[in-house]
C-alpha positions as CSV (number, residue, x, y, z in Angstrom):
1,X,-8.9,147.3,26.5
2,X,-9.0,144.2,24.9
3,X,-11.5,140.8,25.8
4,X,-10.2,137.3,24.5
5,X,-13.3,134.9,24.8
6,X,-12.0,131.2,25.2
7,X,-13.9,128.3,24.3
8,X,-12.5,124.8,25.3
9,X,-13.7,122.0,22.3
10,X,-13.8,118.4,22.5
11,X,-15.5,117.2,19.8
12,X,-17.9,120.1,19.6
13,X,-18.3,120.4,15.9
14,X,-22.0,119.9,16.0
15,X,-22.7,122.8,18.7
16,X,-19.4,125.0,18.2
17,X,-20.9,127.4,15.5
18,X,-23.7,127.5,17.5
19,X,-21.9,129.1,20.3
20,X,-20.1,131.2,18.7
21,X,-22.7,133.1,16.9
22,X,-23.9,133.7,20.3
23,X,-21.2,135.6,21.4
24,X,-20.9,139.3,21.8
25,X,-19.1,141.3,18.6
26,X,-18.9,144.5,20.8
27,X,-19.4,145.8,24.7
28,X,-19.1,149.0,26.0
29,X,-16.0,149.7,27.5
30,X,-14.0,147.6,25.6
31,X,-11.9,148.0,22.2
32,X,-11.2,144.6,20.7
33,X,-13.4,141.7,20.8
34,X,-11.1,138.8,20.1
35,X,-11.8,134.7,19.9
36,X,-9.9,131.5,21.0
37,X,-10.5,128.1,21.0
38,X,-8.8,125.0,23.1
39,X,-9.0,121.8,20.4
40,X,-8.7,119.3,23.5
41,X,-8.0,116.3,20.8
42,X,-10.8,116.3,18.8
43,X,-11.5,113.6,16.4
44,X,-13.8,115.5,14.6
45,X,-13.8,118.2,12.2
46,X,-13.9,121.2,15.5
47,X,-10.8,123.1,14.1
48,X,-12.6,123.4,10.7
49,X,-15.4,124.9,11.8
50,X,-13.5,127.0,14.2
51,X,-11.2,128.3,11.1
52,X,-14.5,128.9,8.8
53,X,-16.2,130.7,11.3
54,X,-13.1,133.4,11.9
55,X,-12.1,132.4,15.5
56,X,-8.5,134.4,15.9
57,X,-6.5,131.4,17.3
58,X,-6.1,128.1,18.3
59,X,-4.4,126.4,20.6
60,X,-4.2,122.6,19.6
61,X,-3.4,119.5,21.6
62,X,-2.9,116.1,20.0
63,X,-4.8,113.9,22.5
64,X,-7.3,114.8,24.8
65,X,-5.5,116.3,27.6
66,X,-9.0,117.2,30.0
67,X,-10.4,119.9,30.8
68,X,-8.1,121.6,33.6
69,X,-5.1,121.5,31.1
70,X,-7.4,122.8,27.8
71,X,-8.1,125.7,30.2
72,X,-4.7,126.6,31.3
73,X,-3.2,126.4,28.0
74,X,-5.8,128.6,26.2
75,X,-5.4,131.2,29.8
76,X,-2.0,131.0,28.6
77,X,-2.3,131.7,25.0
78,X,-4.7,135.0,25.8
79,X,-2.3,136.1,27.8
80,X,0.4,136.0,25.5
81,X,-1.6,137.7,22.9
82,X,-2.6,141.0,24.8
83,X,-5.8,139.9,26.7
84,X,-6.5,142.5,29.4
85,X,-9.7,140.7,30.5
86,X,-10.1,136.8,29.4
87,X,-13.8,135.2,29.5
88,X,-14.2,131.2,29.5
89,X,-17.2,129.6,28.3
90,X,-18.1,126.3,26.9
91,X,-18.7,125.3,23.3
92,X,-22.6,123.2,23.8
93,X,-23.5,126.9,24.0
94,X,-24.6,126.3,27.7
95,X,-24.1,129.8,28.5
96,X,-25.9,132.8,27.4
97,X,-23.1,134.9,25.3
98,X,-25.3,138.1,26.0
99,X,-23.9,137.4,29.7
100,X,-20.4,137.9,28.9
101,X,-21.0,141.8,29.3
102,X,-22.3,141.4,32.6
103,X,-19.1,139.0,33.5
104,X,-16.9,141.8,32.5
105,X,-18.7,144.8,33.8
106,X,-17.3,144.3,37.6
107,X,-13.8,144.1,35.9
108,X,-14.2,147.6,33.8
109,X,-15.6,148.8,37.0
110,X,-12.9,148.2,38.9
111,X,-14.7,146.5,41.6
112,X,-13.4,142.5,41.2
113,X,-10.3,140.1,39.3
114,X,-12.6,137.5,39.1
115,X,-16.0,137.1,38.3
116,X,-18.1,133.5,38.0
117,X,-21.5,133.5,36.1
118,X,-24.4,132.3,38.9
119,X,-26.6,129.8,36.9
120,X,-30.9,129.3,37.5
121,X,-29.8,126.6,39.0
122,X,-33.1,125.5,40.7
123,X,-34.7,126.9,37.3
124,X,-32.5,124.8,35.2
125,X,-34.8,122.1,33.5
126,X,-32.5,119.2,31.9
127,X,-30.9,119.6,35.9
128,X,-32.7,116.6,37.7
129,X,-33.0,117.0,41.2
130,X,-29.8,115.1,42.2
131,X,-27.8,117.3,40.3
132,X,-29.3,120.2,41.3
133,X,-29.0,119.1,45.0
134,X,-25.2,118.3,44.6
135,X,-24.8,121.4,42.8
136,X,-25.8,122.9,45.9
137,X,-23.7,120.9,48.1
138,X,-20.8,121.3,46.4
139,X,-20.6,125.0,46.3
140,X,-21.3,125.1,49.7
141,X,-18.2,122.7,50.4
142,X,-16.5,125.6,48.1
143,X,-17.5,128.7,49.6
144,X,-16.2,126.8,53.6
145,X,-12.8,126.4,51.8
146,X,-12.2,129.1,50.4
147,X,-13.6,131.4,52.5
148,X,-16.0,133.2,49.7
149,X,-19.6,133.8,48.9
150,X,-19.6,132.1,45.4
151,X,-23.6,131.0,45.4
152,X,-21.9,128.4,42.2
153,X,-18.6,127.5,42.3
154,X,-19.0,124.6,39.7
155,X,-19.9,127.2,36.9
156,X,-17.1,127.3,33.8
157,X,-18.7,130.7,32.9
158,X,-16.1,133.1,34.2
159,X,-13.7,136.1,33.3
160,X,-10.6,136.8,34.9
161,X,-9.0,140.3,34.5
162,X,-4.7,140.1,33.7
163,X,-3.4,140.2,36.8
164,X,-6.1,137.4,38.0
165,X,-5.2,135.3,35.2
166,X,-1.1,136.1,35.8
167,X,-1.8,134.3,39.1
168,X,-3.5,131.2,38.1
169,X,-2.2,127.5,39.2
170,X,-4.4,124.2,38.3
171,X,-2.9,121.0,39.7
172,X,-5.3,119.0,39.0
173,X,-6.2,117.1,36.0
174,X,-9.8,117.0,36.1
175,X,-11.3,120.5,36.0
176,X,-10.3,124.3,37.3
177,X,-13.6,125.6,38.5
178,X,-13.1,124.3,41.9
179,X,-9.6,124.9,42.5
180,X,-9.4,127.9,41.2
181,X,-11.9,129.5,43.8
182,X,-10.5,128.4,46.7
183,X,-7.2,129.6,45.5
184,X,-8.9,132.9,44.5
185,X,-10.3,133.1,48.4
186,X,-7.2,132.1,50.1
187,X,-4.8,134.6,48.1
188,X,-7.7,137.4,48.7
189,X,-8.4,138.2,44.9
190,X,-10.8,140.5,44.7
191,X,-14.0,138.1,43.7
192,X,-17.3,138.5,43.2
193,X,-20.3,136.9,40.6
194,X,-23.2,138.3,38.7
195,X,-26.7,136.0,38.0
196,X,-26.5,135.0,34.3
197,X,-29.2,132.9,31.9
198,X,-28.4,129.1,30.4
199,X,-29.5,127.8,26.9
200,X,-31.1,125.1,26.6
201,X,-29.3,121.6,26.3
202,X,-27.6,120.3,23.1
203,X,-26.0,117.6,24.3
204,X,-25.7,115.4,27.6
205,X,-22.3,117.0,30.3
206,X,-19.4,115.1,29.7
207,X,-17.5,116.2,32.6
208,X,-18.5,112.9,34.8
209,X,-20.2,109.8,33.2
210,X,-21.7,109.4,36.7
211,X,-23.0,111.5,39.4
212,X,-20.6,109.1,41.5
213,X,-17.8,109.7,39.5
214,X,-18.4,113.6,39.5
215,X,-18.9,113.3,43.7
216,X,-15.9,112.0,44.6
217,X,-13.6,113.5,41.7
218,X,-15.5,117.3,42.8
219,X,-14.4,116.3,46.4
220,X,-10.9,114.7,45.8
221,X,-10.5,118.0,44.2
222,X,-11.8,120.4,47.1
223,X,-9.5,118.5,50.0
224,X,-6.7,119.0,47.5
225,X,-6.7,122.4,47.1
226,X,-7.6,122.8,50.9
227,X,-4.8,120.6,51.4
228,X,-2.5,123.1,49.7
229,X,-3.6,126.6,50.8
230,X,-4.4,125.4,54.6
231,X,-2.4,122.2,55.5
232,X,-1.5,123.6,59.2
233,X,-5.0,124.1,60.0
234,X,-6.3,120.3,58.3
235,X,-3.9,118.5,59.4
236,X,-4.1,119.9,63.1
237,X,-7.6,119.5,63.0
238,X,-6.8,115.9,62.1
239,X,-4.2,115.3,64.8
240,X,-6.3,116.4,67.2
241,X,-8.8,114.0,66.8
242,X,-6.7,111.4,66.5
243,X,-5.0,112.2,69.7
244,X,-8.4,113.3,71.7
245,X,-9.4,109.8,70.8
246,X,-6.0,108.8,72.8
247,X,-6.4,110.7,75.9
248,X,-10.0,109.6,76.5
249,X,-9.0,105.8,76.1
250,X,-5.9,106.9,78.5
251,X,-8.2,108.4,80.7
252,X,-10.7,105.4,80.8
253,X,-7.6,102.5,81.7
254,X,-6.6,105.1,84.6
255,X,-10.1,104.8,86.0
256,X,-9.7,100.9,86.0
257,X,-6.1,101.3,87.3
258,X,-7.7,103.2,90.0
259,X,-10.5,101.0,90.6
260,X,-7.8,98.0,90.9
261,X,-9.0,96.6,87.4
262,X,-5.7,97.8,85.4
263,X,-4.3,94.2,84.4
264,X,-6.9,93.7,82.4
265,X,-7.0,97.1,80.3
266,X,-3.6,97.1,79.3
267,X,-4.5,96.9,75.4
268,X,-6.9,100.2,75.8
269,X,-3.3,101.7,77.1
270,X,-0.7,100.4,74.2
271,X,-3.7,101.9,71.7
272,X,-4.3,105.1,73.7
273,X,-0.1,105.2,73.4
274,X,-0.5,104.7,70.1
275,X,-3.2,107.9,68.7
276,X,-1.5,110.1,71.1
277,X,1.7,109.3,69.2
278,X,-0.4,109.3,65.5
279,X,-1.6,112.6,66.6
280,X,1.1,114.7,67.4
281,X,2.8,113.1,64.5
282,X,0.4,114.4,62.5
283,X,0.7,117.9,63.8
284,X,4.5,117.5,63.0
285,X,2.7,116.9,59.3
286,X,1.3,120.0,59.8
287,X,4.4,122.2,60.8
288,X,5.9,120.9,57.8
289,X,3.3,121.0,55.3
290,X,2.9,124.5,56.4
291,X,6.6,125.4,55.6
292,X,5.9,124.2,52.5
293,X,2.8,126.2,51.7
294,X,4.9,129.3,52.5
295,X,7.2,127.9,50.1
296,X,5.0,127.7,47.7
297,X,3.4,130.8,47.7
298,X,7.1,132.2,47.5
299,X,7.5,130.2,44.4
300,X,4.1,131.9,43.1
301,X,5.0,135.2,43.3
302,X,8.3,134.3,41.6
303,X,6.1,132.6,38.8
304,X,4.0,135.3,38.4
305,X,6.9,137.8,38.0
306,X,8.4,135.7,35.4
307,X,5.3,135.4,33.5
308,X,4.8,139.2,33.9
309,X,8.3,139.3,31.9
310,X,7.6,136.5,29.5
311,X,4.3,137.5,28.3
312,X,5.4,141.5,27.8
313,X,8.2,140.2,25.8
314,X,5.4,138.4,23.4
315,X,4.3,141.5,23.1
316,X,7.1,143.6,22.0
317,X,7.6,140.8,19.3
């Protein structure tokens, strides 16, 4: 059984070494303890210290490609090398690396294909209370769409076993921890988390330079992958409003038609026309956003067979 630990790294040569001394050298149950790092464009000197430390391998990007990419490529690059359970933390040694056996443990047992590492939230000092309170809000948002129990769905402390990580997809360009749970709850992967610790804070998030910025990117996000794993039922939902709207407007100018007082409603008509139109074009939206999600998850299964094939080839190499 082998463990690849990925650590994402943008500019992290101040708090990298620090991180990765605080990560486990061996856990019961598995064999070989392996390290990776994602070098998101650093300007500074990350990949030095990765390579003086003994980190097994690298994957490099030229510019700073964010965070949802760094992740992918370095799921990508574990995969490729034999990882039969993958672990992502971050390099400001956020995360307790004492954790990482209680992120694996529901894997060895069997018992999940993902599991995501429930911070103190509440407990967390350098959290002020907006945060926290967003925090909140936004894994509730998660756990609606998706359908799960996650208690923190914006927590980058996670493991995937191989066929979890075979089945990834991240279409968005600014970070996988949302995405990737409501895609883990609509596919039914087995997923589950465990409560873990946090350090105490080296340096300031750089996810969001606003709690604005992180709101409506976190939400842009959520609708997204909603968008994608449940169009039929959003935009239905949608349509029916719209169109409701319609009726009750059509309704109301044939109680002043009936009252004698119709001349003078005729614009409540044209626009009661007009949503019930909007909404069952919207519903057609639907139909065919729905086709398209079946497509989709066609096209998944066929990408995960050819990565089953791709990555076993790697290995025989």
């Amino acid at each position: 059984m082998k463990l690849i630990i990925q650590v994402p790294c943008y500019n992290e040569a101040e708090t990298l070494e620090v991180a990765l001394n605080d990560l486990p050298k061996h856990i019961d149950g598995i064999d070989e303890i392996e390290y990776l790092i994602i070098n998101d464009g650093s300007k500074d000197n990350t990949v030095e210290v990765a390579r003086n430390w003994g980190v097994h391998y690298i994957v490099n990007f030229k510019q700073n490609k964010g965070l949802a990419k760094g992740f992918m490529a370095g799921m990508d690059a574990c995969l490729r090398n034999g990882a039969d359970i993958i672990v992502n933390t971050d390099a400001d040694n956020q995360y307790c690396g004492e954790d990482i056996e209680k992120l694996v443990r529901p894997i060895l047992n069997g018992e999940a294909d993902m599991v995501i590492g429930e911070r103190p939230i509440d407990q967390t000092e350098h959290f002020s209370p907006l945060k926290k309170k967003l925090q909140h809000l936004g894994s509730w948002v998660v756990r609606k769409a998706s359908k799960t129990d996650i208690p923190d769905a914006p927590s980058g402390f996670r493991a995937y076993s191989r066929e979890a990580a075979l089945s990834l997809n991240v279409v968005n360009e600014y970070t996988y921890t949302l995405e990737t749970i409501v895609q883990a709850g609509r596919n039914k992967v087995a997923l589950t988390s465990v409560p873990i610790r946090t350090n105490a804070e080296l340096r300031p998030s750089r996810l969001f330079s606003s709690m604005f910025g992180y709101v409506k990117k976190s939400m842009l996000t959520i609708i997204r992958a909603y968008l994608m794993y449940r169009p039929l039922m959003f935009f239905t939902t949608v349509g029916s409003i719209i169109a409701l709207v319609g009726i009750i407007l059509g309704v109301r100018f044939l109680v002043f038609f009936a009252q004698g007082a119709g001349a003078g409603h005729i614009q409540s008509l044209i626009l009661a026309s007009m949503l019930i139109m909007m909404g069952m074009m919207t519903g057609v939206v639907g139909l065919l956003a729905d086709v398209i999600s079946a497509n989709r998850k066609i096209l998944e299964d066929i990408q995960k067979r050819v990565r089953k094939l791709d990555y076993s080839d790697d290995e025989e190499k």
